[in-house]
N, C-alpha and C positions, 0 to 999 in steps of 0.2 A: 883396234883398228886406228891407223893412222887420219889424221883430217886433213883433207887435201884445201888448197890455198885455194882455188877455185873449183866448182862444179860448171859444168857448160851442157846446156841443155838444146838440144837442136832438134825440131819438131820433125817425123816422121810422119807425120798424117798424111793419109794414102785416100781420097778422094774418087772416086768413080770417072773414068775416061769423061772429058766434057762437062765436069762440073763448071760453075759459072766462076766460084771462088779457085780453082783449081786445086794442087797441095803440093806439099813438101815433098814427098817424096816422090811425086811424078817429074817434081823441077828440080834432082838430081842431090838431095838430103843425104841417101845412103853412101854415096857416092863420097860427099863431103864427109861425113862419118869418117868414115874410113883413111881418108888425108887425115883426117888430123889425129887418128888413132898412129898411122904411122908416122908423122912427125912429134908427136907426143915419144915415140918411140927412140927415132932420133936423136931429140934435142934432151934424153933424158928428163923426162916431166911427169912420166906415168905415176906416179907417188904424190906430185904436186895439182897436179889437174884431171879431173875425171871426166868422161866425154858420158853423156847420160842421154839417150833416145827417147823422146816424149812426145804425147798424142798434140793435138793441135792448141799451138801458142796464140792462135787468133789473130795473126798478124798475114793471113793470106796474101792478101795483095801486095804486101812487101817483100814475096820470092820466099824462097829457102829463110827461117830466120832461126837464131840464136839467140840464146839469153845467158850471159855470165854473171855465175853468185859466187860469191860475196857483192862483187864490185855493181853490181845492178846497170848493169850495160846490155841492149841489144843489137844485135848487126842483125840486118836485115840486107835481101837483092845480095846474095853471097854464093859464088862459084867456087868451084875447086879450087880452081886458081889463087883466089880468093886467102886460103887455109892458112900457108904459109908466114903469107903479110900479119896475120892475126896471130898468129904463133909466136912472132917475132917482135912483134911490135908491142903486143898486149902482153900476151902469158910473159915472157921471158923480159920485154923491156920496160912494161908496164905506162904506155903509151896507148890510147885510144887509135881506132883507124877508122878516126871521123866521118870517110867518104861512105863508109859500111852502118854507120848509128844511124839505131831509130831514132826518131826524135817524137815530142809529142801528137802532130800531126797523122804522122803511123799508126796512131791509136785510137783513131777515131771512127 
C-alpha cells in the first residue's frame, strides 16, 4: 500500500440534540466529509491525501475541526465552503489558511 503525503482527520462526534459542548457532526462534518472527498476527486489527490473520520478531537467549541498529518496543522470554525480553499491552498499549494488554524489558545 501506497503512503499518502497527508492523512486528514475530521472529527465526526455526533453529541445528543442540546449538549452544552455541541459536535461535529450536528455542525455539518459529514457534509464537509464529503466536499472534500469530491474535490480530492477532482483535483486528482485521492492517492496523495486520505480523508479519515474520527470520534472527538476535543476541540468542540472551535466548530467542525480537522487535523492534517504529517504537517501537524489544525483548522478549526470550518464550513463547506470552507473545503475548497483548503484543497487549494494547503494540499495542492502547500500554503496554510491561517484564518481556519487553531492556535494554542483552541486548546485550552
Amino acid at each position: 500500500m501506497a503512503k499518502r503525503d497527508r492523512y486528514v482527520f475530521i472529527c465526526m462526534n455526533d453529541r445528543p440534540p442540546g449538549h452544552p459542548r455541541g459536535s461535529c457532526y450536528e455542525r455539518g462534518a459529514a457534509q464537509l466529509a464529503e466536499r472534500f472527498a469530491m474535490l480530492l476527486m477532482e483535483k486528482d489527490l485521492l492517492g496523495k491525501v486520505r480523508i479519515i473520520s474520527t470520534s472527538c478531537l476535543d476541540t468542540c467549541e472551535s466548530g467542525v475541526t480537522l487535523a492534517v498529518y504529517p504537517d501537524d496543522v489544525w483548522y478549526g470554525r470550518i464550513s463547506v465552503e470552507d473545503a475548497e480553499e483548503i484543497v487549494e491552498r494547503h494540499f495542492v499549494g502547500g500554503e496554510l489558511v491561517e484564518r481556519l488554524t487553531l492556535g494554542p489558545a483552541d486548546f485550552e
